[in-house]
N, C-alpha and C positions, 0 to 999 in steps of 0.2 A: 523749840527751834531745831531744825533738823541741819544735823553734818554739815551741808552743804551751805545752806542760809548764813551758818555759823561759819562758815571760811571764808565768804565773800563780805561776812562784817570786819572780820579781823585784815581784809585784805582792803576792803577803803579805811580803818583803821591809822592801819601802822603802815609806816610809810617803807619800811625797812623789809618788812615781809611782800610788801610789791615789789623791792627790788630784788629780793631772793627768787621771786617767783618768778618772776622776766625772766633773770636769768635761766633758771632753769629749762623755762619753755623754750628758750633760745638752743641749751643741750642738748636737748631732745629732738628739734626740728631740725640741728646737726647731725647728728645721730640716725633720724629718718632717713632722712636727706642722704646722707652717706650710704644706707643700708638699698636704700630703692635704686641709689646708682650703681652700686654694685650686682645687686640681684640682677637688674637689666642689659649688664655685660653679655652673658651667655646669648640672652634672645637676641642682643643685637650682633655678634657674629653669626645665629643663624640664620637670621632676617639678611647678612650681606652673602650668605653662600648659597641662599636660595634663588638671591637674583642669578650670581654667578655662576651656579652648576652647570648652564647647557655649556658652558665655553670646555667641559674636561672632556676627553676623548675616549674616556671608558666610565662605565658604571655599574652597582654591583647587579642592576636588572637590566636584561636583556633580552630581545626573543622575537620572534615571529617573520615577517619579510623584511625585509633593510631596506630603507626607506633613503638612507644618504650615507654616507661614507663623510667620515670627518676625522680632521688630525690638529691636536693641538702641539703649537710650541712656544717657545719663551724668546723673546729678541730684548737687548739694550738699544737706549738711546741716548746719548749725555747723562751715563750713568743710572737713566730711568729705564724701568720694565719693560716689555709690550707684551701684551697677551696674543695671540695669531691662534683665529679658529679657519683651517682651511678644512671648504668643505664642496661637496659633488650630490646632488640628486642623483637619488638610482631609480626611485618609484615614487608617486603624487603620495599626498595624504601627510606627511611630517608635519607636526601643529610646529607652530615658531613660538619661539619662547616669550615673554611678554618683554617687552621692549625693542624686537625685534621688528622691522617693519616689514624685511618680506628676504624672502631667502633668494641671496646672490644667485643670478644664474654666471656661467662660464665667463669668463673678464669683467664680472660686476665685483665691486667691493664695499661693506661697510664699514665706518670707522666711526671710532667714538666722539665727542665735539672736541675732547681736547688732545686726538690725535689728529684731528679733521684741521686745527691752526695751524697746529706744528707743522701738519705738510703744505700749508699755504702759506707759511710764516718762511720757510728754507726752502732753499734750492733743492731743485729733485734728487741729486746726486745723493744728499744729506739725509733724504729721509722718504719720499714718495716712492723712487723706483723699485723701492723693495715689496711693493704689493701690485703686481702687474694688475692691469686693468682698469677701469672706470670708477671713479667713487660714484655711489648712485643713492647714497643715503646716510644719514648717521645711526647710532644706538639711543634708544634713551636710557634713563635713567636706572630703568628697571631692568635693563640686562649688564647693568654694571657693579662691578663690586664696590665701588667708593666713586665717588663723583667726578675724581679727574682721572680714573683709572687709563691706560693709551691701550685700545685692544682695535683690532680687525677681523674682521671677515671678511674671507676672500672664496669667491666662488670658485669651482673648476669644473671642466667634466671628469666622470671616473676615469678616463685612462692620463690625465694627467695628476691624479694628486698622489699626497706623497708614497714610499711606498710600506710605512709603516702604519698607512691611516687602518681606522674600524670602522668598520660594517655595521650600524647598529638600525633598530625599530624605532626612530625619532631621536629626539636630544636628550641628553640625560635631564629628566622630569627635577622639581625642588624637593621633592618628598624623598630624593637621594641627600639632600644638602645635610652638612654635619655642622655641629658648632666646633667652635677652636677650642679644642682642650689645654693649649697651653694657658691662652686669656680665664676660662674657665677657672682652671689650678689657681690664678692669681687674684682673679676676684673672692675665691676662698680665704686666699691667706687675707687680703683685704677686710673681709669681713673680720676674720679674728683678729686682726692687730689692728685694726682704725676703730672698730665698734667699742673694743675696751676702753681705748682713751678718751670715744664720746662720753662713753657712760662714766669714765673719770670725772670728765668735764661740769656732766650732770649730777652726780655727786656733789662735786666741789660748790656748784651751785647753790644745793640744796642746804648744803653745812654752814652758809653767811649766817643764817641766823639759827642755826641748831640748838645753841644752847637757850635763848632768849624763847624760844617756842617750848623746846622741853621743862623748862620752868612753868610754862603757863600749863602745859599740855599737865606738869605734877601736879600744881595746884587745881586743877580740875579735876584730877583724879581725890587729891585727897579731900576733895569737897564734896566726893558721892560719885563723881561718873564712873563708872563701871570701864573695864576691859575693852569691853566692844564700844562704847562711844567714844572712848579715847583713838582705839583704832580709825573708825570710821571720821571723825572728828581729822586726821590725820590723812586717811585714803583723799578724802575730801579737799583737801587744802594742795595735796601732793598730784591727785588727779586731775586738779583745773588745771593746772599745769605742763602738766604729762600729752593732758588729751589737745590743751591750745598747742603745744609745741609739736605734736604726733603730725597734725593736722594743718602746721604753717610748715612741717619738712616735707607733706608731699605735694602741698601749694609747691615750693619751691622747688621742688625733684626736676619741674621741664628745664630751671631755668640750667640745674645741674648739667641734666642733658644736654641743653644746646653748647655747653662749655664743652662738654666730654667728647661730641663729634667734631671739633677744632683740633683733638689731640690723634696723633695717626698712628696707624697698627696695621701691620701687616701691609706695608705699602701705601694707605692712603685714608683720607679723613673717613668721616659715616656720613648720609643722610640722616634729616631730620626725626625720621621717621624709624630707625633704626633701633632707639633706645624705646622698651617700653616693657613693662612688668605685667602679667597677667595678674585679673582683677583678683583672683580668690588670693595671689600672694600677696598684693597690695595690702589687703583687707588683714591677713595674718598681721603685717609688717607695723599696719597699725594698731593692732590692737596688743600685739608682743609688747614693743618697748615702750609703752606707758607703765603694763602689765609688768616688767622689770623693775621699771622705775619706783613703781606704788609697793612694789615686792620689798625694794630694798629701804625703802621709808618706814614701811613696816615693822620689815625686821631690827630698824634702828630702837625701835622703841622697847624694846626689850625691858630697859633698866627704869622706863618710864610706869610699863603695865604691874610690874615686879615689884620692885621699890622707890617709890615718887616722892620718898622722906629722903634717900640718897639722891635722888634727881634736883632736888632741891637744892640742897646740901650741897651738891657738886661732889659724891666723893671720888675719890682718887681708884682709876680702876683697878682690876686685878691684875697682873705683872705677866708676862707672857711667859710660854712654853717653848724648851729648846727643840720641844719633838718639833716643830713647825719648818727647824732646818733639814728634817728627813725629805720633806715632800719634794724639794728641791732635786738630790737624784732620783727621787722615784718616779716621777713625772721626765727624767732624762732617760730614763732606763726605760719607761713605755715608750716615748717617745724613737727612741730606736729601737723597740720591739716594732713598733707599727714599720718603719720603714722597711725592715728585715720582712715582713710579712708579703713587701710586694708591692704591687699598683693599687693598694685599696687608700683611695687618696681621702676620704673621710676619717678612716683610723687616722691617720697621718696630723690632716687639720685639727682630730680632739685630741693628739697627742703635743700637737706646737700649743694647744689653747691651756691643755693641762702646764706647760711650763710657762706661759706668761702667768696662767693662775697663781703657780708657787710662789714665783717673786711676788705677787701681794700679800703671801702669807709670812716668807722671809722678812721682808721690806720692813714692818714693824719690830719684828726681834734685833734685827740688828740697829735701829735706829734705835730701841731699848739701849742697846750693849754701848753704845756711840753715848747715848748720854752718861751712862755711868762709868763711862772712862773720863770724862770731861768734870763731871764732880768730885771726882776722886783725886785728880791731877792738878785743875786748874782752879784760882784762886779769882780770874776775876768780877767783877757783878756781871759785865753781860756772858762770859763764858757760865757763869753757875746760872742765871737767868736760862739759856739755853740749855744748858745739861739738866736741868730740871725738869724743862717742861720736855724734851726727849724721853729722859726716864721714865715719869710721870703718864704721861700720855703719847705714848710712841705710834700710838695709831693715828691720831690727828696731825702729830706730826711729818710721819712720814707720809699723809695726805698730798701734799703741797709736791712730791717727787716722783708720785704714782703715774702720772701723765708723762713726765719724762723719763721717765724708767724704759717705758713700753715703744717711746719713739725710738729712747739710744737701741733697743733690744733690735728693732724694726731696721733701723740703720745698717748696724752692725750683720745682719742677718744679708742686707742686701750686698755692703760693700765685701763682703765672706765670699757670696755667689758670682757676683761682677766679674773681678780679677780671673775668676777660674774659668767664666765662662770665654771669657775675651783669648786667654792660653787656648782654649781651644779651638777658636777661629785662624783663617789662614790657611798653614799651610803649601805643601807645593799641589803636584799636579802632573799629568805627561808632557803636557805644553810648556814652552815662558808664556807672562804673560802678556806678552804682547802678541798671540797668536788667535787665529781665528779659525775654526774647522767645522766641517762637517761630517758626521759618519753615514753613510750612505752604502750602495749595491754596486759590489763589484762594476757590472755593466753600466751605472749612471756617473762613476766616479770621473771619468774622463770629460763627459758630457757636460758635469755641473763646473770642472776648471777650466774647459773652453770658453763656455759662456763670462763664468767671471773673469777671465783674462781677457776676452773680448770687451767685456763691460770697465774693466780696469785699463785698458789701452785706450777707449772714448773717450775718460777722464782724464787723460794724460798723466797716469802714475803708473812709478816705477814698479809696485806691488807685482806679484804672481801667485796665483796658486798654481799649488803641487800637489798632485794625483798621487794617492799612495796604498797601492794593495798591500791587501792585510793578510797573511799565510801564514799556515801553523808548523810548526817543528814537530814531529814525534820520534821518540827512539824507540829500540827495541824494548826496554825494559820499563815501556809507559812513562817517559819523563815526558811535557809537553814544552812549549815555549811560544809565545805570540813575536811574529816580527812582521816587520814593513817594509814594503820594497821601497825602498827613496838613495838618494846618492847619500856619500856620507857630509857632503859641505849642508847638503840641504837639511839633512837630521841636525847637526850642530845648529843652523837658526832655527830651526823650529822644537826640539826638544829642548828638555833639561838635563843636560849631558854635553860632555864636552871627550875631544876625541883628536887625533892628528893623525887626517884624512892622506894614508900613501898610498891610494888606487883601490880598485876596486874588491869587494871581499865581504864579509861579515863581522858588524862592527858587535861587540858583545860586554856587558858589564861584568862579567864572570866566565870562571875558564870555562871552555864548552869543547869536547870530545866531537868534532863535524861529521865524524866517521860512521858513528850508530843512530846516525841523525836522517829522515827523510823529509822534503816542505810537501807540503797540500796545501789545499786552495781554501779549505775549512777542516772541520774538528774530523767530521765523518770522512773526506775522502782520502782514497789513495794514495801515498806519498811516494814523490819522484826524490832518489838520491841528489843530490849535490854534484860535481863535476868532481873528478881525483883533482888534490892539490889547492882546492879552496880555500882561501886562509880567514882562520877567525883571529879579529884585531882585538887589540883595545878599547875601550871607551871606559868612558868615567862619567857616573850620574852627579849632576852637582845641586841635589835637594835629595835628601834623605826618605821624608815624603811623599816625593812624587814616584813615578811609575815610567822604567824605562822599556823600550821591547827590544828586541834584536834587530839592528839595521842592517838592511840585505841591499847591498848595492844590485841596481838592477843587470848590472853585466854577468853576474852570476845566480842569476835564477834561472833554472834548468826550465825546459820548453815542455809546453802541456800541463803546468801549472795551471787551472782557469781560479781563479779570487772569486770567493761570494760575496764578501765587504771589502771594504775599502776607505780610507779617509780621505779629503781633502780639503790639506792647510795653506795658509797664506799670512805670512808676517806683515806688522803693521809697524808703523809709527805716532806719537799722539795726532800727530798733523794730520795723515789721512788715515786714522782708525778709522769713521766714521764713515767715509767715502769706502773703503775697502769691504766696510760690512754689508753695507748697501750692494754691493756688486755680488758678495758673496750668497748673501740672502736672496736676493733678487734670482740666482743660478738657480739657489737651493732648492727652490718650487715648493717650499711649504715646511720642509725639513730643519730640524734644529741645526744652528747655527753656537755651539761649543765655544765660551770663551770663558778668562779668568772672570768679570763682572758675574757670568751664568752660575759657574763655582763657589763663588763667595753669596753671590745672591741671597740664598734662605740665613746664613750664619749674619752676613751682614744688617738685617731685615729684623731676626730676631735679638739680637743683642740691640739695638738700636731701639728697639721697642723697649725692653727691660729696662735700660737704662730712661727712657722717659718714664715709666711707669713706675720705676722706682724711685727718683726724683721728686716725681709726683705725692707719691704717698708717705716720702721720709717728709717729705715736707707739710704734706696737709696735719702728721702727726707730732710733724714738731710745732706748728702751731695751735693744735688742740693741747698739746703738753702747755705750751707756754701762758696760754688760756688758764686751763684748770690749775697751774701752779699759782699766777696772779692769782686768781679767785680763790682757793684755799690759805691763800697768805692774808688778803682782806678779811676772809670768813675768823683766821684764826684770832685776828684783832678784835673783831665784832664779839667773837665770844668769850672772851676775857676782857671786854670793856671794863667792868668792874675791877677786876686786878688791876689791870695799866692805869683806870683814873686815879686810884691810892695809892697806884708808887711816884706816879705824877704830881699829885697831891701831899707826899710826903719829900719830894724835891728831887725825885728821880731825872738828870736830865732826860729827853725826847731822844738823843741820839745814844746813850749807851742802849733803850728798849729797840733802836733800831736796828743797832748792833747785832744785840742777843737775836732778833725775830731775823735777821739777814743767817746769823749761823745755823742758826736753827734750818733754815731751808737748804744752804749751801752743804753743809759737813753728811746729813743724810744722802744728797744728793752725789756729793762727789763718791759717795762708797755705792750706791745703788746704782750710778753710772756706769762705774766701773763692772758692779758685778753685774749688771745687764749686759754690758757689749762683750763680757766673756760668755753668758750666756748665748747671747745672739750668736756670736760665733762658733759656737758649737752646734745649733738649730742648723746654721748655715750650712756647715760640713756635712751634718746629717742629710739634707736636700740635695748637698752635692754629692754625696754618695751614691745617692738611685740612680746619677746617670753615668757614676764616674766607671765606674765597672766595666759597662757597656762602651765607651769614649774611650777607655783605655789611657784615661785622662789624670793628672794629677790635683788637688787643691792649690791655691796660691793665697797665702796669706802676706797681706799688703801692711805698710804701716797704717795706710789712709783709716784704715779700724778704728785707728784712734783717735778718729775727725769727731765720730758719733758721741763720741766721750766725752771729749772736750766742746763739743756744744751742748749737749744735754747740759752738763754743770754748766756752761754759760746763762744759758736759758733758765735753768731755776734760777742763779742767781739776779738776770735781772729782772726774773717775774716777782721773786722775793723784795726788789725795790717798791713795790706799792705798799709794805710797811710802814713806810715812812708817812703818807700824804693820811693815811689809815689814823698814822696814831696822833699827826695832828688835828684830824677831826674830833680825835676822843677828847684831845685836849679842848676844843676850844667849847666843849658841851660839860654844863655842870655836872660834876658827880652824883649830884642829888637826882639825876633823872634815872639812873642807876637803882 
């Protein structure tokens, strides 16, 4: 009878060994399932930057005649994005990007369908007049980065658009698109902290009936089977399983998928189409974690191929090694070797993998140490019941805490990074923020605040924009200084600074000598002195953060000044932000439109993301933990049925064995919780280091750290409750089946 024949006898057999084997097939088609959604991260943010590329307004290839002139910018709307491609024909021949129906001529515009409602949903003031022209078509799908993305296109001729636009030989092509390195970075750590706790899972699985196989698996041996049939015998039994379960996680990978594109990033959901893994990594993906699995089945059997008169026997293993507590800082100490090394984010990920490794190799010593204080000390049957079987078998014990070990580690690691990232969001800014600007050309600055104070007086609001040239200070001895011509009342609403406006003059955050001082119009030209008796005031910046310039009331700007830049601002209120943007953008002609939503944008967008993302994955690992803890705490019943029936048998009550197998899970747990979320916290600090440097940023350590803590031990604790239902099964089965 060959291996296989023989596993699928034992498998209609025993009823017990089908239910180990489900289980485990079930581990494992987690574990796929997990690994193929994450692999598919990366393709599917460059599957959405492919569609998106033509909308950017530079790329890194370029060349030959210029075919159109295009300028991208960013607009809000009810706190949502807009994408804005304005753009001009210069010469025939630009392919259109696919989803494009046909390139804007001069007052045509496209919008996407669901900026196409919004502006038939509201009044024009609210949201249409900002894109002069005709709508004459939508996008589809394929030129949009996520399905409800709000973008336009707007046609112009070249002497109307903006005047920062580029000149380029077509749109930027998909073969520029990049994927998201942040998402990338995190489907890595994904892969290392969620894969462990599957293959915990599967593990814990496998171990229901460990002992009750290894009995049989000895008495085969000592009845003649050889090494290799007992392996294969085993590969066999472990591989149905492996390969049912390889093969139900990537059955189940689309359903993955279609869950994954409901969760938003970067602004907005995915297409369907977005998630998907090439076939040769598929193919690895399946044939790896079985190949792990069968590996680690294997290697179980050690004490099986070696000595199957101790297998039998049951004896008592050999006692652990303190050297086991070294790996611990050594694997910290690589670990920030790797990050000191740089942006080599693979050292990095096998330097975090190396320290969730250690803790499985700690985990058991100290659950060792944890029972033999407990035998030492405590006196009563379920505490010695427990300290015994700690001592005795620390490795199967600490089985049941390995899954949650690696959630609290995963937790803690995130709520480390959170706090700090959030400290450095905000901030100020030149504006409050209630302001809206544009930077623009000297020459067009007057232009674009007539129109929107023209457009702001149709709507009947109070609003104005204010034209404000921009001119540089230079002394003799090379000091420079950026200021703005504006009045002083109008700098006080519109900056961050405050000031007590006594007429005209030069309003200044710092003392300034006016004397060795000349204005220009930009950096290169000429500077005209000052007038004798010019006075430099006061002023006071009231954000440390933000950025003040030197306000030049315009009564004392000397003549022949000509400004090459220029701003122009206009304060709002919530009531007619909306209306005021619209008028403004509408001036702007295609030009960015400068607010605080534009500022916080990217900080707001990414933390927002992290925090789902993290959520996500503390959570899918705290239910893998809670998983494989239940199933290690059944397994560990199942294999000591024989002990538990004849302490049963000899009037042991049910609830002291439930006792002892509750501490058993709980007292590992509460120390391995702990020393994981001080681990995670220092993983954490390490990741926050690469960018802290650079951010000029500091770490923040929250209490909330010790949320991870205190559930992980919840969660062994009430995975540990299926002790109980466990050993009234045993009871209610004769011993003699034993």
């Amino acid at each position: 009878m060959s291996p296989v024949q023989l596993a699928f006898k034992v498998l209609r057999a025993d009823r017990r060994t089908r239910t180990a084997t489900l289980l485990t097939a079930v581990g494992v088609a987690v574990a796929t399932g997990l690994v193929l959604l994450l692999l598919s991260l990366p393709f599917a943010t460059q599957a959405r930057a492919e569609r998106a590329v033509w909308q950017e307004q530079y790329g890194s290839r370029d060349g030959g005649t210029p075919t159109l002139s295009i300028s991208s910018s960013t607009d809000f709307f009810d706190g949502r994005r807009i994408d804005r491609v304005d753009v001009a024909q210069l010469a025939g021949g630009a392919a259109l990007p696919a989803g494009v129906p046909k390139f804007p001529a001069p007052g045509e515009v496209l919008v996407s369908p669901e900026l196409f409602q919004a502006m038939n949903r509201l009044p024009a003031s609210q949201l249409a007049d900002r894109f002069p022209g005709k709508v004459v078509g939508t996008l589809g799908e394929d030129a949009l980065r996520f399905p409800d993305q709000l973008v336009a296109l707007v046609g112009h001729s070249p002497e109307t658009m903006p005047v920062n636009a580029n000149e380029r030989n077509g749109f930027v092509p998909p073969s520029e698109a990049r994927v998201d390195a942040l998402l990338t970075l995190l489907a890595g750590v994904g892969v290392v902290v969620l894969l462990v706790p599957s293959l915990v899972l599967v593990a814990s699985s496998a171990r229901l009936i460990a002992a009750r196989r290894e009995q049989r698996l000895a008495a085969l041996r000592l009845a003649g089977a050889t090494p290799g049939q007992v392996v294969s015998i085993t590969a066999a039994e472990t591989g149905i399983a492996a390969v049912a379960g390889a093969l139900l996680g990537w059955a189940i990978s689309p359903l993955l998928w279609s869950l994954a594109r409901l969760v938003r990033w970067d602004g907005g959901t995915w297409l369907a189409g977005d998630f998907r893994v090439p076939v040769g990594l598929t193919v690895f993906v399946l044939v790896a974690v079985p190949a792990l699995v069968l590996l680690a089945a294997v290697l179980g059997l050690r004490r099986v191929v070696s000595n199957p008169v101790g297998a039998v026997v049951q004896h008592t293993p050999k006692p652990l090694r303190w050297w086991r507590l070294l790996s611990l800082p050594a694997t910290a100490l690589f670990f920030f070797f790797a990050i000191e090394q740089g942006d080599d984010v693979n050292l990095i990920l096998l330097g975090l993998g190396l320290m969730i490794a250690s803790a499985m190799l700690v985990g058991p010593y100290v659950t060792a140490v944890i029972g033999g204080f407990f035998v030492s000390r405590w006196r009563k049957p379920s505490a010695l019941l427990a300290g015994r079987r700690l001592r005795n078998d620390p490795r199967g014990a600490y089985r049941a805490s390995a899954g949650v070990v690696l959630a609290v580690f995963t937790g803690s690691m995130a709520l480390t990074l959170m706090p700090s990232f959030d400290a450095m969001a905000g901030g100020g800014g030149t504006y409050r923020d209630s302001v809206l600007s544009v930077d623009t050309s000297g020459e067009r600055a007057g232009t674009i605040a007539a129109q929107a104070n023209a457009t702001l007086e149709r709507y009947n609001l109070p609003a104005r924009a204010v034209s404000m040239p921009e001119v540089t200070l230079k002394s003799v001895n090379g000091s420079t200084y950026t200021g703005v011509v504006v009045s002083c009342a109008d700098a006080v609403q519109l900056y961050r600074v405050q000031a007590t406006c006594t007429g005209p003059g030069i309003y200044s955050t710092h003392d300034l000598e006016l004397g060795g001082f000349r204005v220009a119009g930009d950096y290169d030209a000429e500077g005209v002195p000052f007038a004798a008796g010019t006075a430099v005031k006061p002023m006071t910046q009231t954000d440390d953060d933000g950025y003040a310039p030197l306000i030049i009331d315009p009564a004392v700007m000397p003549a022949g000044v000509v400004p090459s830049y220029a701003r122009v601002a206009v304060d709002t209120t919530p009531a007619d932000r909306e209306l005021v943007r619209t008028a403004l953008v509408g001036a702007a002609g295609g030009e960015s439109v400068y607010s605080r939503e534009l500022y916080l944008d990217g900080q707001r967008d990414q933390l927002d993301d992290l925090r789902r993302v993290t959520v996500i994955g503390v959570t899918v690992a705290a239910v893998l933990a809670g998983c494989s803890a239940a199933i290690a705490t059944a397994g560990s019943v199942m294999d000591r049925r024989r002990t538990f029936g004849a302490l049963m048998a000899a009037g042991t009550p049910t609830r002291v064995l439930s006792r002892a197998l509750r501490m058993e899970a709980a007292l590992p747990a509460l120390v391995a919780t702990i020393g994981s979320g001080l681990l995670g916290m220092i993983a954490g600090l390490g990741l926050f280091s690469i960018i802290q440097e650079s951010q000029n940023a500091s770490a923040v350590i929250s209490p909330w750290l010790a949320a991870p803590v205190v559930l992980g031990f919840a969660v062994a604790v009430l995975a540990a409750s299926v002790c109980t239902p466990a050993l009234n099964r045993v009871r209610a089965e004769p011993l003699a089946n034993e």
